[in-house]
VOBADREN-231354 format. One record per residue (C-alpha): residue in three letters; x, y, z; residue number from 1. Coordinates in steps of 0.2 Angstrom, whole numbers, padded with zeros to 4 digits. Each point is the difference from the previous one (the first is absolute). Example, Ala and Ser with C-alpha at 12.3 -4.5 7.8 and 13.67 -1.06 7.14 Angstrom:
<nodes>
<node type="ALA" east="0062" north="-0022" up="0039" seq="1"/>
<node type="SER" east="0006" north="0017" up="-0003" seq="2"/>
</nodes>
This chain:
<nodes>
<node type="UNK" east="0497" north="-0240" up="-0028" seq="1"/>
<node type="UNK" east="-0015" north="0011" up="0000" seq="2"/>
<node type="UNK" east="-0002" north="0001" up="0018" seq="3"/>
<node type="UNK" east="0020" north="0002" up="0003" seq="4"/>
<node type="UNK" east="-0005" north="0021" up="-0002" seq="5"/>
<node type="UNK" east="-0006" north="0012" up="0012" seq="6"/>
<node type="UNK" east="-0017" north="-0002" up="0004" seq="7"/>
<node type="UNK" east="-0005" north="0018" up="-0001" seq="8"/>
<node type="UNK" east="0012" north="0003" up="-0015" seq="9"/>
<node type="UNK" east="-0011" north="-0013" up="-0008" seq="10"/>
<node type="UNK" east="-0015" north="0010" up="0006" seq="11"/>
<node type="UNK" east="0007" north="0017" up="-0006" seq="12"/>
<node type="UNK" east="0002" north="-0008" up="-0017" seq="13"/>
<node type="UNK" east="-0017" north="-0009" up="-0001" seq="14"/>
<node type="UNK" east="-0010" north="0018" up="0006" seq="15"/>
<node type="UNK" east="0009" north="0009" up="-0013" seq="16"/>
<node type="UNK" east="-0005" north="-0012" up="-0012" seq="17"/>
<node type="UNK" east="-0018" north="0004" up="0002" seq="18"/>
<node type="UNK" east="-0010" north="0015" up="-0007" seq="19"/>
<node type="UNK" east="-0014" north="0002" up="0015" seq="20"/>
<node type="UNK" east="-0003" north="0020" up="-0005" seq="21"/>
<node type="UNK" east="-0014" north="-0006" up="-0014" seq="22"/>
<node type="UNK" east="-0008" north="-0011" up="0011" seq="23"/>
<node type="UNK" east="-0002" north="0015" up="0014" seq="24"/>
<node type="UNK" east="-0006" north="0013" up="-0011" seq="25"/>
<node type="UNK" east="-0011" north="-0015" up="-0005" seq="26"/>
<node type="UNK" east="-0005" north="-0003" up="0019" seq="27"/>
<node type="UNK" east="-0002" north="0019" up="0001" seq="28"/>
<node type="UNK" east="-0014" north="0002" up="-0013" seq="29"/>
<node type="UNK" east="-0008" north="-0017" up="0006" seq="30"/>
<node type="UNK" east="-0001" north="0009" up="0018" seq="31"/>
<node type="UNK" east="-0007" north="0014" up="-0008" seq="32"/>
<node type="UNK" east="-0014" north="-0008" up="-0011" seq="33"/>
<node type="UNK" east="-0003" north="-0012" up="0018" seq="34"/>
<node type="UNK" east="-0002" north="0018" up="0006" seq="35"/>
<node type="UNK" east="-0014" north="0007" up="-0012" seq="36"/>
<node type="UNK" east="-0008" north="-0013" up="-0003" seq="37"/>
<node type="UNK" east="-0003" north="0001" up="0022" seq="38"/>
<node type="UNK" east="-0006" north="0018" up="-0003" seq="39"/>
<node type="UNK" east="-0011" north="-0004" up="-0014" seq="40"/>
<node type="UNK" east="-0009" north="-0015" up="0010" seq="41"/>
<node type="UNK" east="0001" north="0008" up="0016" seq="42"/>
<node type="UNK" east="-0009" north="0015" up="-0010" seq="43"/>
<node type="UNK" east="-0011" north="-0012" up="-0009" seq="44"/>
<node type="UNK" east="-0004" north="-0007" up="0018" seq="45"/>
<node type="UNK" east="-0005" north="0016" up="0010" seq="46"/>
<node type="UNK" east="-0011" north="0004" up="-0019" seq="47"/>
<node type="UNK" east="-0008" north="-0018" up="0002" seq="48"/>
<node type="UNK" east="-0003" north="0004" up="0019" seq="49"/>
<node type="UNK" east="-0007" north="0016" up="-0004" seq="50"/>
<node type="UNK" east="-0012" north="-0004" up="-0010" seq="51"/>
<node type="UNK" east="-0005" north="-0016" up="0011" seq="52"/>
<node type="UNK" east="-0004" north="0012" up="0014" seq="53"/>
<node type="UNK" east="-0009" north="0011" up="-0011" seq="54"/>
<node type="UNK" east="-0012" north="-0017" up="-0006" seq="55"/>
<node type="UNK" east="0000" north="-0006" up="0017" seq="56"/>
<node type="UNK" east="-0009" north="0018" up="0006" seq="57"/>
<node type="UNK" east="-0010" north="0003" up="-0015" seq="58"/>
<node type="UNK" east="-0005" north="-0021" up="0004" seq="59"/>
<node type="UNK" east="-0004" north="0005" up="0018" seq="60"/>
<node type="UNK" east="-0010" north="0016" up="-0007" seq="61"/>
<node type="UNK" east="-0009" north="-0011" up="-0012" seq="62"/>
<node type="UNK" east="-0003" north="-0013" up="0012" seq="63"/>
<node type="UNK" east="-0008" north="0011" up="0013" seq="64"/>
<node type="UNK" east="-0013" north="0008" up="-0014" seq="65"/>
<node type="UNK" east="-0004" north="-0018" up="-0005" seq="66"/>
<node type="UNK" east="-0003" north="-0004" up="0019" seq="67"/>
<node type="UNK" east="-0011" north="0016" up="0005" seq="68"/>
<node type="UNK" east="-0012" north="-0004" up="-0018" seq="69"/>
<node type="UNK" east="-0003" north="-0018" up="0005" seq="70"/>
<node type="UNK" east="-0003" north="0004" up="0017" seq="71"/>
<node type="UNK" east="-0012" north="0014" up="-0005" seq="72"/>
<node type="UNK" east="-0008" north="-0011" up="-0014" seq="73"/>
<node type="UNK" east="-0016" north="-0006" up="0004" seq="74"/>
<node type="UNK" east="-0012" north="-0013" up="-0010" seq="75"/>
<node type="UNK" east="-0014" north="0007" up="0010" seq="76"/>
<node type="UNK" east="0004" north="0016" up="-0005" seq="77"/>
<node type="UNK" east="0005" north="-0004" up="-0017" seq="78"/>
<node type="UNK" east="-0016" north="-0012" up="-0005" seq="79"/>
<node type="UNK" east="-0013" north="0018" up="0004" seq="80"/>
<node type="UNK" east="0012" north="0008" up="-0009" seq="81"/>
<node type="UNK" east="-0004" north="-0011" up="-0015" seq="82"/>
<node type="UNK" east="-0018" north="0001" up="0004" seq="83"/>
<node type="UNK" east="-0001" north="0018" up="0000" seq="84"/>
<node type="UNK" east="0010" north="0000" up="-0014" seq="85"/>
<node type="UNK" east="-0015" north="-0012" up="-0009" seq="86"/>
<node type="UNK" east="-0013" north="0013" up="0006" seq="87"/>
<node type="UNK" east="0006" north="0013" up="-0007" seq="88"/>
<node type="UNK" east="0004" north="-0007" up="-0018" seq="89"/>
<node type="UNK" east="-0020" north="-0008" up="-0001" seq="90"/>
<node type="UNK" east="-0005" north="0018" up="0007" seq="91"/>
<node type="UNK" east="0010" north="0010" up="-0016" seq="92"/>
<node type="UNK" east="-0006" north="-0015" up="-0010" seq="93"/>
<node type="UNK" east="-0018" north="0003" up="0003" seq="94"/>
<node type="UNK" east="0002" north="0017" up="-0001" seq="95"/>
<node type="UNK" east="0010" north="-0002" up="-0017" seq="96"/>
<node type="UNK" east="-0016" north="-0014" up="-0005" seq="97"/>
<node type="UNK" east="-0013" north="0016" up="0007" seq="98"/>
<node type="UNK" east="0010" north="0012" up="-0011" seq="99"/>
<node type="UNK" east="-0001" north="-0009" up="-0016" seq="100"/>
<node type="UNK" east="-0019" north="-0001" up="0002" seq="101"/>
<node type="UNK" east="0000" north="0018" up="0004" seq="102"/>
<node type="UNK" east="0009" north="0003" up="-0015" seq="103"/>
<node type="UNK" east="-0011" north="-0011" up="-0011" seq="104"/>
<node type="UNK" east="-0013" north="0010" up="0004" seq="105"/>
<node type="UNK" east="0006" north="0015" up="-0001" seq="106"/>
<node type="UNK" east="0002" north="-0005" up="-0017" seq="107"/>
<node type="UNK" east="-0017" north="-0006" up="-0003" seq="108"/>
<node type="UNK" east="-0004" north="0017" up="0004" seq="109"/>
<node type="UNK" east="0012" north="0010" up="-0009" seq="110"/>
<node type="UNK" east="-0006" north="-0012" up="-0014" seq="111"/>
<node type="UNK" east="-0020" north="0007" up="0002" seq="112"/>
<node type="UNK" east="0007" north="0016" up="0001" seq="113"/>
<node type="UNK" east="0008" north="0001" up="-0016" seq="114"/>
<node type="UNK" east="-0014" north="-0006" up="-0007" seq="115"/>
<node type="UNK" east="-0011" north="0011" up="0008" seq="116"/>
<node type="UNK" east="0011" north="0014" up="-0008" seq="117"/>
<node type="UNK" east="0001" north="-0006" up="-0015" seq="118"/>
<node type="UNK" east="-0020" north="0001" up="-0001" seq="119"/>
<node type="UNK" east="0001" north="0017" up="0006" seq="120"/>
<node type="UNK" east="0013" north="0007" up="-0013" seq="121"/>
<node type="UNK" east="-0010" north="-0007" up="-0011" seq="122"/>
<node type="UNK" east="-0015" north="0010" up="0005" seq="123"/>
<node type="UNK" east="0009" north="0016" up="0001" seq="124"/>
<node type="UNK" east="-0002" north="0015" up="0011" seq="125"/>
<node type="UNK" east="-0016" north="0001" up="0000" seq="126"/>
<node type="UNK" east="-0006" north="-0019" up="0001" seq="127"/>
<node type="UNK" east="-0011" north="-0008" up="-0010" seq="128"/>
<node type="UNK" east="-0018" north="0006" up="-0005" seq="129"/>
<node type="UNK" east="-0010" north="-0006" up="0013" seq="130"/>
<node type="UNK" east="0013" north="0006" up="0015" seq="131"/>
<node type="UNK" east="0000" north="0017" up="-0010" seq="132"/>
<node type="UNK" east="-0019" north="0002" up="-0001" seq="133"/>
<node type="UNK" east="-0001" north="-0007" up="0018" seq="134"/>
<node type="UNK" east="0012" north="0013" up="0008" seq="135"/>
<node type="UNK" east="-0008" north="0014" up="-0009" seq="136"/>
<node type="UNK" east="-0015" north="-0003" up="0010" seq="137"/>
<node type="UNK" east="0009" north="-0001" up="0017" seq="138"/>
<node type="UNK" east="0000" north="0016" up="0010" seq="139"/>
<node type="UNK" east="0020" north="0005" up="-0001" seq="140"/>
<node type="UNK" east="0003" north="0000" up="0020" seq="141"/>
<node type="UNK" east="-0010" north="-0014" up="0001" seq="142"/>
<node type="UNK" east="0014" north="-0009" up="-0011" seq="143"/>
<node type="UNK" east="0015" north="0009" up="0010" seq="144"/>
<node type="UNK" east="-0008" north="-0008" up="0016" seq="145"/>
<node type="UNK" east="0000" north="-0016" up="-0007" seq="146"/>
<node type="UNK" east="0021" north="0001" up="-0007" seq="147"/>
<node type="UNK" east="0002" north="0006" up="0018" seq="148"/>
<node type="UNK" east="-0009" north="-0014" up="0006" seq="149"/>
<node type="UNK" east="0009" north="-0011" up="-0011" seq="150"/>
<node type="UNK" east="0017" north="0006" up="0006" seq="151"/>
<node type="UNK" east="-0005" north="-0003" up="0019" seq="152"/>
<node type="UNK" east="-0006" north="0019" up="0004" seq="153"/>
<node type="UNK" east="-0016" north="0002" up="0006" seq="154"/>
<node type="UNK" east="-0006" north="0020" up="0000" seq="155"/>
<node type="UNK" east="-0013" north="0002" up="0012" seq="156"/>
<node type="UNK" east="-0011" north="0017" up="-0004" seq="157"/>
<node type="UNK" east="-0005" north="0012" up="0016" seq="158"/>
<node type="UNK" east="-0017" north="0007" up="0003" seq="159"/>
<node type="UNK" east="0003" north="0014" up="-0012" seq="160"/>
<node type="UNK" east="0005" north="-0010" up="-0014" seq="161"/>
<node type="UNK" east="0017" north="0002" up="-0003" seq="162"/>
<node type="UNK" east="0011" north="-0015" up="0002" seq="163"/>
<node type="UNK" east="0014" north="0007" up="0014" seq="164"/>
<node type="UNK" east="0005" north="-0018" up="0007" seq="165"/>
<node type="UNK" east="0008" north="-0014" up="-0011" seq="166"/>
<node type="UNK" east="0002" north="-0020" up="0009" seq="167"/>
<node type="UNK" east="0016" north="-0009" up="-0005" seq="168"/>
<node type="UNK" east="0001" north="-0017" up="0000" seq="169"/>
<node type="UNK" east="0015" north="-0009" up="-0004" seq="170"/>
<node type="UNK" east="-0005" north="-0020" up="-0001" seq="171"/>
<node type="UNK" east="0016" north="-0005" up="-0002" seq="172"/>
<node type="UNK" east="0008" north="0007" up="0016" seq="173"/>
<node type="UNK" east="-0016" north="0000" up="0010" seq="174"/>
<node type="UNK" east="0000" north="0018" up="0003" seq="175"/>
<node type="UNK" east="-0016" north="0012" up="0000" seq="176"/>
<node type="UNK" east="0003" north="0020" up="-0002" seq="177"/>
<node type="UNK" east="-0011" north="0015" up="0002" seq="178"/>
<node type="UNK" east="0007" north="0017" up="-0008" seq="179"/>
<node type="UNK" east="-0012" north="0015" up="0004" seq="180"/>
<node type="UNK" east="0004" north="0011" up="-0015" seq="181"/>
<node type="UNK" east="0002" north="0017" up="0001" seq="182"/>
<node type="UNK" east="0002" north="0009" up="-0015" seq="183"/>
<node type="UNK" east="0015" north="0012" up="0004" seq="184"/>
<node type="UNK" east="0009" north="-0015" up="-0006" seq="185"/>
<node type="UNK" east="0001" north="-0004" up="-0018" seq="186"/>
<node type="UNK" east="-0007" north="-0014" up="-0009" seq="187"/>
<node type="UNK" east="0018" north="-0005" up="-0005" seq="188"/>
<node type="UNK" east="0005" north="-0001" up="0018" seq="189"/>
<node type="UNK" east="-0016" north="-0012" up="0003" seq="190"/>
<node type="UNK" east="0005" north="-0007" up="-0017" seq="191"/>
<node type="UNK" east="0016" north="-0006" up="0007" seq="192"/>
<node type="UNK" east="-0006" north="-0005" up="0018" seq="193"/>
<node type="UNK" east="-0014" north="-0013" up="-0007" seq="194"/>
<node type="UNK" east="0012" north="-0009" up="-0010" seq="195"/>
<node type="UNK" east="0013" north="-0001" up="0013" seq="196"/>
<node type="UNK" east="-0012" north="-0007" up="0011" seq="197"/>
<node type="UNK" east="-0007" north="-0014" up="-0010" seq="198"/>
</nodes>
């Protein structure tokens, strides 16, 4: 009978029958890969942690700004912003509306302008027969008072008869000048100072 041997002969044999060294080495690398793969998720963890913390304040952050604009909003505030707003865009578009007309007429007048010069080059230097005949029987300082006149300058004569004192009047700036002339300066110097002043 089976049974009939020693016990822990039997045992001896059946041990030595087995071949348990594959399945430690296999136990061994299972443990190890149990192992890595805890220190890849706890790794993956304190990462996922991380990074929620890092949400969580920039949440927080994002949270307060969005708190402190709501609680400085204002409808009051904001509707006379939109009706300032509306005030100043009819105010640039009149002044656009204003500009164009300007413009236009600006035109119209560069328009007679060109025409008037047109008629002039056409007349030449000397204009035409009747301005020629008619200039030739003005007195000479009678004509440069009048092209002083024209240009704004008035000369005013002294008792003596010499004309020491020039009025100039600039009607686009509203100013009014009165140069006593002195003749150590030169006429170039004058020249110069009557155009730059109107």
């Amino acid at each position: 009978m089976l049974l009939e041997e020693d016990p822990a002969t039997l045992i001896r044999h059946t041990i030595g029958n087995f071949n348990i060294h594959p399945d430690k080495t296999a136990i061994g690398r299972i443990n190890e890969s149990l192992s890595t793969l805890q220190q890849a998720r706890d790794l993956r963890v304190r990462e996922a942690e991380s990074a929620l913390k890092k949400l969580s304040r920039n949440f927080q952050t994002l949270a307060t700004q969005h708190n402190e604009t709501v609680s400085a909003h204002h409808s009051t505030d904001h509707a006379s912003q939109i009706v300032e707003l509306d005030t100043q865009k009819f105010r640039v578009a009149k002044a656009a509306s204003d500009l164009e007309i300007e413009g236009e007429r600006l035109e119209q007048e560069l328009d007679g302008l060109k025409s008037r010069l047109h008629e002039l080059n056409l007349q030449g230097a000397e204009g035409d027969g009747a301005t020629r005949s008619k200039r030739e029987l003005e007195d000479p300082t009678i004509l440069k008072l009048k092209v002083y006149r024209s240009l704004g300058i008035d000369i005013d004569p002294e008792s003596s008869g010499t004309y020491n004192k020039a009025t100039i009047r600039n009607t686009q700036k509203g100013d009014v000048h009165v140069v006593n002339i002195d003749p150590r300066f030169s006429r170039f110097f004058y020249a110069n100072y009557f155009w730059q002043t109107i």
